[in-house]
C-alpha positions in Angstrom: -35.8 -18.4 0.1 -32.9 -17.5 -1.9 -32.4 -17.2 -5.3 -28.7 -18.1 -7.4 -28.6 -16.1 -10.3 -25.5 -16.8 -11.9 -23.5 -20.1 -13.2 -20.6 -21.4 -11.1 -17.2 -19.9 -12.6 -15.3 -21.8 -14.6 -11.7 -23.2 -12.9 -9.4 -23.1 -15.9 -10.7 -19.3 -16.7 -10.4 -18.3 -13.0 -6.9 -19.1 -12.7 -6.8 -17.2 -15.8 -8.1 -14.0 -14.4 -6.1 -14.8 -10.9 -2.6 -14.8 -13.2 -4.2 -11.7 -14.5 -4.4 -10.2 -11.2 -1.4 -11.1 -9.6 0.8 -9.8 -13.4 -1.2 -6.7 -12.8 -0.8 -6.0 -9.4 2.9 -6.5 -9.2 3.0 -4.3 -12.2 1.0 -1.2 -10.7 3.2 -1.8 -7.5 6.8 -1.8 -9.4 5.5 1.3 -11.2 4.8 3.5 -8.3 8.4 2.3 -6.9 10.2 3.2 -10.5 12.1 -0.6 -12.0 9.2 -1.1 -13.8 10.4 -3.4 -16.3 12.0 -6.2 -14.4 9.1 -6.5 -11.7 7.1 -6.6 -14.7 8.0 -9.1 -16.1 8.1 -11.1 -12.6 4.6 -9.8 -12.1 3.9 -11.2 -15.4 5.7 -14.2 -15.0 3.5 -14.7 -11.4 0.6 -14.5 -13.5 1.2 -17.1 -16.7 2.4 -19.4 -14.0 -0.6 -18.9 -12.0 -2.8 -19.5 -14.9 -1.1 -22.4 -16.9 -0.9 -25.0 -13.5 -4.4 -25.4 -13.6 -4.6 -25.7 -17.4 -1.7 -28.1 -17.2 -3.3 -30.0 -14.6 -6.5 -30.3 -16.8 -4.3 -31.0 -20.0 -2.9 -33.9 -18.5 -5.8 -35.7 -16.3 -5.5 -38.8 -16.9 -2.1 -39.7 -16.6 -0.9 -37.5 -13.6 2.1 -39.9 -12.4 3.7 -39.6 -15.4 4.1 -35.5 -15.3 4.3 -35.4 -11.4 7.6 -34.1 -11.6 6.4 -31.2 -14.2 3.4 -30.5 -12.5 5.4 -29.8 -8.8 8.1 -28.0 -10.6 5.3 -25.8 -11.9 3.4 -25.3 -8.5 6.9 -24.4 -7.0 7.4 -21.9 -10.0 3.9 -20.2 -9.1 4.5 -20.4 -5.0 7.2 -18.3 -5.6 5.5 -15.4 -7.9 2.5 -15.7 -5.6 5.2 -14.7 -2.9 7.3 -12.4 -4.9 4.0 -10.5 -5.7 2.5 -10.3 -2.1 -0.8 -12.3 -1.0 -1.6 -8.9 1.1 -1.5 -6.9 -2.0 -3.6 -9.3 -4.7 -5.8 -10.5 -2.1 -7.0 -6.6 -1.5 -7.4 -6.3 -5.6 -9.5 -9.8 -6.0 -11.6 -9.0 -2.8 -13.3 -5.7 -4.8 -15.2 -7.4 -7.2 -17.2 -9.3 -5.1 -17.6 -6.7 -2.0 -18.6 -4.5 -5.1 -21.6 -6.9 -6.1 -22.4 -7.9 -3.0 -23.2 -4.5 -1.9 -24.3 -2.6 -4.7 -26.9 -6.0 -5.1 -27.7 -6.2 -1.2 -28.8 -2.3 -1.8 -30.7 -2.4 -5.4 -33.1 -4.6 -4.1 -33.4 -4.4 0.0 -33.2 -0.6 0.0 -34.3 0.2 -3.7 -36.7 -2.8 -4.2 -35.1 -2.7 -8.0 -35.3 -6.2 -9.6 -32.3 -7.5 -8.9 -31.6 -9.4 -12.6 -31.8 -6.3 -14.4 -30.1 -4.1 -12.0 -27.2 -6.7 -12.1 -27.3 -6.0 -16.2 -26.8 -3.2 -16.5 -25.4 -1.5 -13.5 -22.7 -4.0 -12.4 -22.2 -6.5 -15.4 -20.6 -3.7 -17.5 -18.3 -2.8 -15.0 -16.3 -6.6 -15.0 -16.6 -7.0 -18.4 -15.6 -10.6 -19.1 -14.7 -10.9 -15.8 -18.5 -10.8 -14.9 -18.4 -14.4 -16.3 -16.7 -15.5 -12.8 -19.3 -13.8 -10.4 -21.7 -15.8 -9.0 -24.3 -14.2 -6.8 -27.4 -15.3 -3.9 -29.9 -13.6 -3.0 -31.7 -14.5 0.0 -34.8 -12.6 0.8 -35.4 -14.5 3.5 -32.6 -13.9 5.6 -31.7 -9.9 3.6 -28.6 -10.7 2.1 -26.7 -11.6 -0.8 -23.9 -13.5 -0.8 -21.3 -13.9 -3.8 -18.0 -16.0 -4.8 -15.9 -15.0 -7.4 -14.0 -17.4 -9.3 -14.8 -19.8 -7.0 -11.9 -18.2 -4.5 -12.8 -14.9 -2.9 -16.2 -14.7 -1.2 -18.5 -11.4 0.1 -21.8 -11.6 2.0 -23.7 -8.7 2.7 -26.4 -7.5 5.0 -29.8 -5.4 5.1 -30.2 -3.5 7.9 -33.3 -1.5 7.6 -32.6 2.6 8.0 -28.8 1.8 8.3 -29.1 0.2 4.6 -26.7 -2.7 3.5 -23.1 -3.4 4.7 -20.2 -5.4 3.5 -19.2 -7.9 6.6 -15.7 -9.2 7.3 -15.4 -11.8 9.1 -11.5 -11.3 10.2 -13.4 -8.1 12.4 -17.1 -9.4 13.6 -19.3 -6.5 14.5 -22.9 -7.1 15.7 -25.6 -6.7 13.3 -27.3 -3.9 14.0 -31.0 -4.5 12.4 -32.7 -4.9 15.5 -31.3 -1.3 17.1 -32.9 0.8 14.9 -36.6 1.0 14.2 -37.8 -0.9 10.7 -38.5 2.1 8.0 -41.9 2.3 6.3 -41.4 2.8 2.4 -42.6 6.0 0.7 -45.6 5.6 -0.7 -45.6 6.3 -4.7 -47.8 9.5 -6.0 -49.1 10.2 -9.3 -45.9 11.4 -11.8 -46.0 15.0 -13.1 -46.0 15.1 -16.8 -44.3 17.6 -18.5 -46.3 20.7 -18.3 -45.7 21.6 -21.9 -44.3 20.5 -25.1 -41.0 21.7 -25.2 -40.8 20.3 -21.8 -41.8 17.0 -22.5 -39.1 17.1 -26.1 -36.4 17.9 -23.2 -37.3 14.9 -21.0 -37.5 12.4 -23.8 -34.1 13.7 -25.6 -32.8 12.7 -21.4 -34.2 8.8 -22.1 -32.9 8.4 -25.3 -30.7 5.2 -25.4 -28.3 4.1 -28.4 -28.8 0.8 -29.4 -24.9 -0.1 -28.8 -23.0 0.4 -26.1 -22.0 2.7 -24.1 -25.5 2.7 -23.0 -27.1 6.0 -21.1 -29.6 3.9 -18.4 -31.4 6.8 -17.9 -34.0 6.1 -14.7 -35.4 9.3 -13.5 -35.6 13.1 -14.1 -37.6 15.5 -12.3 -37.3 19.3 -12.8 -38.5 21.7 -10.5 -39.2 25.3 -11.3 -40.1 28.1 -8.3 -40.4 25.5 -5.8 -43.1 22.7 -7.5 -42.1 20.4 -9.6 -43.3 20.6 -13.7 -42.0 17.8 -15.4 -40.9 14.2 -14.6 -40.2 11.1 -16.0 -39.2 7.9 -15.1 -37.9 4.7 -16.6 -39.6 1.2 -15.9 -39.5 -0.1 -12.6 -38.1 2.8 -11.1 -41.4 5.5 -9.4 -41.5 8.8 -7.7 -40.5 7.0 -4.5 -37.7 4.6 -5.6 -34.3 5.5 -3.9 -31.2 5.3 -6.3 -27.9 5.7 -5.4 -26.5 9.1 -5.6 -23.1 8.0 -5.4 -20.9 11.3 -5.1 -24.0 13.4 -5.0 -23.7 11.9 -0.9 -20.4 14.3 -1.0 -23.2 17.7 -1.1 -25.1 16.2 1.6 -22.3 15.6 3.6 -21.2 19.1 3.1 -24.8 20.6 4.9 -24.6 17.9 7.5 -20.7 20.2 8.4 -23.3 23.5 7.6 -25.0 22.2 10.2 -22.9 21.4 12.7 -21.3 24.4 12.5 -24.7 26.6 12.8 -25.2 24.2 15.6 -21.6 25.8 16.9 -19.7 22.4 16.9 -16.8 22.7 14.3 -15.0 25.4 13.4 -14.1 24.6 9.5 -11.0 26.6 9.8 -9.6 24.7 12.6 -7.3 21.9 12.9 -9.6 18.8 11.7 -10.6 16.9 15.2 -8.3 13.6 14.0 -7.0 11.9 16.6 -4.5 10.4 14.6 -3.6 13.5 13.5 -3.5 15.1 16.7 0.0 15.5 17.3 1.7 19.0 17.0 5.0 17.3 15.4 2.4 15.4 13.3 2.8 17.2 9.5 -0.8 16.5 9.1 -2.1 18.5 12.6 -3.0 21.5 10.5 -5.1 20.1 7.8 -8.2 22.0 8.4 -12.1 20.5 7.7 -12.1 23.1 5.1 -9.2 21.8 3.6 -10.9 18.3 3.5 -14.2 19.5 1.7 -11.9 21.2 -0.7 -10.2 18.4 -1.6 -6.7 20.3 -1.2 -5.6 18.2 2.2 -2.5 17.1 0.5 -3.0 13.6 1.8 -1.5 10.5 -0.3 -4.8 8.3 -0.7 -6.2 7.2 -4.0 -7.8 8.8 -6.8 -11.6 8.5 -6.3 -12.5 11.1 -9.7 -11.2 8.1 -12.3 -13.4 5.4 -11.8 -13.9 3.6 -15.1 -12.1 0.5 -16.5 -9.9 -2.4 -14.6 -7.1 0.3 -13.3 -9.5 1.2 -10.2 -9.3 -2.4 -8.7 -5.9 -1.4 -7.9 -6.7 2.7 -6.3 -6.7 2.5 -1.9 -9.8 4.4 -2.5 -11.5 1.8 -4.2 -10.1 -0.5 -2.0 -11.0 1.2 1.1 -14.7 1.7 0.0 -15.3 -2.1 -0.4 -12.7 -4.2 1.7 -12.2 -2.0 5.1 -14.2 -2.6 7.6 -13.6 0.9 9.4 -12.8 3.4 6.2 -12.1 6.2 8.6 -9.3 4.5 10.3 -7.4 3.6 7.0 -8.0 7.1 5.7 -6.4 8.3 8.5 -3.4 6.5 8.4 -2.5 7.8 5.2 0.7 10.7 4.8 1.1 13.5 2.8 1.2 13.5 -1.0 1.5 17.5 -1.0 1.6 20.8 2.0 -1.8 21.0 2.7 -3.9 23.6 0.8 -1.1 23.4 -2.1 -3.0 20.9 -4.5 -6.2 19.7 -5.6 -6.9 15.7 -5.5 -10.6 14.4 -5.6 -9.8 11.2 -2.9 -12.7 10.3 -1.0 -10.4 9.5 2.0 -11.0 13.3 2.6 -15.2 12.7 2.5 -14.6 9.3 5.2 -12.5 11.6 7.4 -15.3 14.3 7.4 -18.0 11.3 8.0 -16.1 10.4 11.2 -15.7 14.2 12.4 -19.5 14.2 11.9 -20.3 10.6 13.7 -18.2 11.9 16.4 -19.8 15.2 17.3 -23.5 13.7 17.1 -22.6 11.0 19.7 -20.3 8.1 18.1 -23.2 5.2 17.3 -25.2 4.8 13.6 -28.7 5.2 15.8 -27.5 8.6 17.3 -26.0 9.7 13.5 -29.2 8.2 11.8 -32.0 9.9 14.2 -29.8 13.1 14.1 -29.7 12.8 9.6 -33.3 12.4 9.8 -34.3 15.5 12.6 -32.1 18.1 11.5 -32.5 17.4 7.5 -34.4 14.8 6.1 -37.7 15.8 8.0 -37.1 19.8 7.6 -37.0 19.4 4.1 -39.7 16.1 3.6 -37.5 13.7 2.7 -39.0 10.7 3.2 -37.0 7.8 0.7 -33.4 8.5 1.9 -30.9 5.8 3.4 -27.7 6.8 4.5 -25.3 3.9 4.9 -22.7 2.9 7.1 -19.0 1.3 7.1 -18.8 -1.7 10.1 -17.0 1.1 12.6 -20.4 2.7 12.8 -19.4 5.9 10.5 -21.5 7.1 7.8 -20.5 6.3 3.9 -20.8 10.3 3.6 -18.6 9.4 0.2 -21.3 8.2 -2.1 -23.6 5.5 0.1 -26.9 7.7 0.0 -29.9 6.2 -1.7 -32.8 8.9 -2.6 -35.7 9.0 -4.4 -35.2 11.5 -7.4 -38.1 14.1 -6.1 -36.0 13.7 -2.7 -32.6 14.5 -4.0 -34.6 17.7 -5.8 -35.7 18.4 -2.2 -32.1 18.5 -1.4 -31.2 20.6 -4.3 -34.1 23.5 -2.8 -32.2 24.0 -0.2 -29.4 25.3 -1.7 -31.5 26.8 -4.1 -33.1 29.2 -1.0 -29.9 29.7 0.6 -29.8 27.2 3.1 -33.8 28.0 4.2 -37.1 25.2 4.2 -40.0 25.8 2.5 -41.4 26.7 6.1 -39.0 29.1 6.6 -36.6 27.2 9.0 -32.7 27.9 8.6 -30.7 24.6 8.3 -27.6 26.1 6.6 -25.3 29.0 8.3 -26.0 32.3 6.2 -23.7 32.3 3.8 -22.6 28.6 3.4 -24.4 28.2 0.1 -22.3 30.7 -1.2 -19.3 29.5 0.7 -20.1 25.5 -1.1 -20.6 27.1 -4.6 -17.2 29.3 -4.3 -14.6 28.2 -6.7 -11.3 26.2 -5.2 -8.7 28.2 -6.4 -6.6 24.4 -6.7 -9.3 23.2 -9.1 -9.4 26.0 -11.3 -9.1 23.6 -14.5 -11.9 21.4 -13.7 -14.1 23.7 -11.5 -14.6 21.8 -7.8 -16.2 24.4 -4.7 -16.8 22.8 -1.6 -18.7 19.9 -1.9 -20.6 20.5 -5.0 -19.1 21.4 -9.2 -19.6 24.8 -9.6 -19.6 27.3 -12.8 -18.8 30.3 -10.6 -14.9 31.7 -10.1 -14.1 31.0 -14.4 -12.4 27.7 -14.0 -11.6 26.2 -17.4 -14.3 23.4 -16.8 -17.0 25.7 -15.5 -16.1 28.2 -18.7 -17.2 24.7 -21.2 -20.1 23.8 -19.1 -21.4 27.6 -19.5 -20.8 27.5 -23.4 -22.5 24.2 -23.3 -25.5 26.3 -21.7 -25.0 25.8 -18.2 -26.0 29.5 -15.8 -22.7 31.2 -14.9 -24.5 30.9 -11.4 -25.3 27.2 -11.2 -23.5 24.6 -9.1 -24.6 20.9 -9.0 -23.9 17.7 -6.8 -22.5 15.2 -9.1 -22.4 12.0 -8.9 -20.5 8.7 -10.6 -22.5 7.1 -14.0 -24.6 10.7 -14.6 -26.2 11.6 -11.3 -26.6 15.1 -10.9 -28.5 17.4 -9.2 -29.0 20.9 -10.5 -29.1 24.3 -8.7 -29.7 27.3 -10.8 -30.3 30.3 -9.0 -30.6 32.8 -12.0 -33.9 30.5 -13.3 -35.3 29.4 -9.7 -34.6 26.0 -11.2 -33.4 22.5 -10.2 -32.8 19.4 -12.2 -32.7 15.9 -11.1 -31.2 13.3 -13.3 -30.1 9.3 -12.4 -29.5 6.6 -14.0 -26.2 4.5 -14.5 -24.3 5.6 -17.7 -21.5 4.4 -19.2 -20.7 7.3 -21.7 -18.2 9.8 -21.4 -17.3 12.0 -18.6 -20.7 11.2 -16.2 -23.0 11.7 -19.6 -22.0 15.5 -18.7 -23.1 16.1 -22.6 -26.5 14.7 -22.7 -27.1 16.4 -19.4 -25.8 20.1 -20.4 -28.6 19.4 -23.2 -31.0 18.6 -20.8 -30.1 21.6 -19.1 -30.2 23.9 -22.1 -33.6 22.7 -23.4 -35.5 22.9 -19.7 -34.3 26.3 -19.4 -35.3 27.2 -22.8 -39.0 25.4 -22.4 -39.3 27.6 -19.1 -38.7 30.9 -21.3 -40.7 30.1 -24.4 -43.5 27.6 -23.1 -46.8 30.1 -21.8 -48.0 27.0 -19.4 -44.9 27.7 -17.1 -45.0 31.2 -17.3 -47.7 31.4 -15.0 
């Protein structure tokens, strides 16, 4: 059974938004190589031409002999933008949208179980704008996938496969679908929500729901806050229960930093080596001395995208972008990429870096997403009780250690104690090397304006960022895993706290304002509230 959700695109408006595409994409392109202005206006030219053929063929139905010659003249005109823009180039733009839906959809409701109508609503549609108008999507239960067109041109299909989660399939580089190697996942059973254990608690938790009436909207969907190691207030939005995985997007970044703690307890990387690339592996190769460390920092110095800047149409055109949702094996293009900058001289948030560290960690567990799964779910997800979490992973087989894990909110708090207690279970077992929790919450000295450590945001080392988060009532000591839209997961050392919040917001800055409120009023209920003093 499948179900179509949305209306087939309209032909005159797709060509619009293809014209769009193809004046924008020559544009960026002409920018980056300096004659802006005359590529411009070619790119621009691409696009009108691109746009008015159709609308003059439509104009003139009817009586097509008699503008034959006007009409071919035209299509000549826009063959030879299309080529003087690059197919390559504005087929990788037009190709995001729907990989994007295709996914994000495929995950909501196979790995979430999130009603797919709403969860198109108001965590995709906002993101296309009018360009949403030309998406049409299918969802078919039946066979666990979704399939989706836009404009009519450009198509996506992608698959559920149980533990692995959903994946984008390209069908220029078939890979075997993988469902049937790895054993079907039992979902998490639901328990009875924790209410806010006292007033002040429970003004905190609604202040975190409260939605305007206009855009941008907040789409708050969970909070849980957990306060010497049990949990004393939660809250959920409709739908969405103790054990419904949401995406953490770059909160998967902190988890892919204790998956390196681990391995390197575990004695199989050395941080501060040469980062096992075999592309890289050459000793002429300017890249042979990037280090793993360097990569966590964010301070490799390699020329890929800008994965910190996510919002508005610009990001259709960033490699990172690109990679994330049209490359069938991330790692490979990552690696491909030269150097922007000397290693360890600047700070760039590209999630190339994260898919390089993904594949360094495939490789040392054994190379195949069943080895990399059962390994996530022995040496972390089962020490700590994690029981909601899916990882995902590219077509190559490599984890999407960028910002593909989907976790229950009380699960991603279960993360967030580990850090809390150094690295140590609630059991007692060490997971984390002593001193790597320190070593993840340790200011980069390259990111002193905006305050990034090594794999988490930190308030530690008086970066100019972490200085306005503390006067916005953030600990000196805390450090968080944050994620795209408002996801963010807490660690306060200083008030043996640790706050969970998700949703998908579209306000400024990851909602960092409403959730350094949240922050401030949870650590003032736990000082003035009697019922959690106990």
């Amino acid at each position: 059974m499948s179900e179509q959700i949305h209306k087939r695109p309209n032909a005159i408006g797709s060509l619009i938004i293809v014209g769009a595409m193809l004046a924008l994409t020559r544009t960026v392109h002409v920018w980056q190589e300096g004659s802006i202005l005359a590529w411009a206006l070619l790119g621009l030219a691409a696009g009108c031409t691109a746009a008015l053929l159709l609308g003059w063929t439509r104009l003139v139905k009817g009586s097509l002999r008699k503008n034959r010659v006007r009409i071919a003249l035209l299509a000549l005109v826009g063959a030879g933008a299309l080529t003087l823009n690059g197919c390559e180039s504005t087929w990788k733009v037009l190709a995001v949208p729907p990989h994007f839906v295709s996914h994000q959809l495929c995950s909501a409701v196979f790995v979430a179980g999130l009603e797919p109508v709403g969860y198109y609503r108001e965590a995709i549609q906002p993101k296309f704008g009018a360009a949403s108008n030309f998406i049409r999507y299918e969802l078919d239960r039946q066979r666990r996938e979704v399939r989706v067109s836009f404009m009519g041109v450009v198509k996506s299909r992608s698959i559920y496969e149980g533990p692995l989660g959903c994946r984008v399939t390209h069908a220029a580089e078939p890979v075997p679908e993988r469902t049937a190697m790895v054993p079907s996942s039992v979902p998490a059973t639901p328990v009875e929500t924790i209410a806010p254990q006292s007033a002040a608690l429970a003004d905190a938790l609604q202040h975190a729901f409260a939605d305007p009436q206009t855009a941008p909207h907040r789409y708050t969907k969970a909070v849980v806050v957990v306060h010497r190691g049990r949990i004393i207030g939660e809250r959920y939005a409709s739908g969405v229960t103790s054990a419904t995985p949401l995406q953490g997007w770059s909160m998967t970044k902190s988890v892919t930093n204790a998956l390196l703690g681990i391995l390197v307890r575990k004695g199989k990387l050395d941080m501060n080596a040469p980062a096992p690339i075999a592309e890289w592996s050459s000793l002429g190769d300017s890249r042979h001395r990037i280090t793993s460390d360097q990569l966590l920092r964010m301070v490799s110095g390699i020329g890929c995208g800008d994965s910190l800047h996510t919002a508005g149409w610009h990001t259709l055109f960033d490699p990172d972008t690109q990679m994330e949702y049209d490359i069938p094996d991330q790692a490979s293009f990552a690696a491909k990429a030269g150097l922007r900058a000397k290693p360890g001289d600047q700070w760039q948030y590209t999630n190339c870096n994260y898919v390089l560290l993904s594949r360094i960690i495939r490789d040392a567990i054994g190379g195949d997403p069943v080895r990399v799964r059962t390994f996530f779910e022995n040496e972390i997800f089962k020490p700590l009780g994690i029981e909601t979490a899916t990882f995902e992973f590219d077509s190559a087989g490599t984890p999407l250690g960028t910002a593909q894990l989907w976790a229950s909110a009380r699960d991603w708090a279960r993360f967030g104690l580990l850090y809390l207690r150094d690295g140590v279970t609630s059991s007692g077992q060490r997971l984390l090397p002593e001193g790597w929790v320190d070593y993840s919450a340790q200011l980069t000295a390259q990111s002193s304006d905006l305050g990034y450590g090594a794999g988490f945001w930190t308030q530690r080392g008086n970066s100019s960022g972490g200085r306005a988060r503390i006067a916005a009532g953030m600990p000196a000591d805390s450090f968080m895993a944050v994620g795209s839209q408002g996801q963010y997961t807490i660690v306060i050392p200083s008030e043996d706290l640790v706050i969970v919040r998700l949703g998908w917001s579209y306000t400024p800055d990851d909602d960092i304002i409403a959730t350094e409120r949240l922050t401030r009023e949870v650590i003032a209920a736990v000082h003035t509230s009697k019922e959690l003093q106990n």
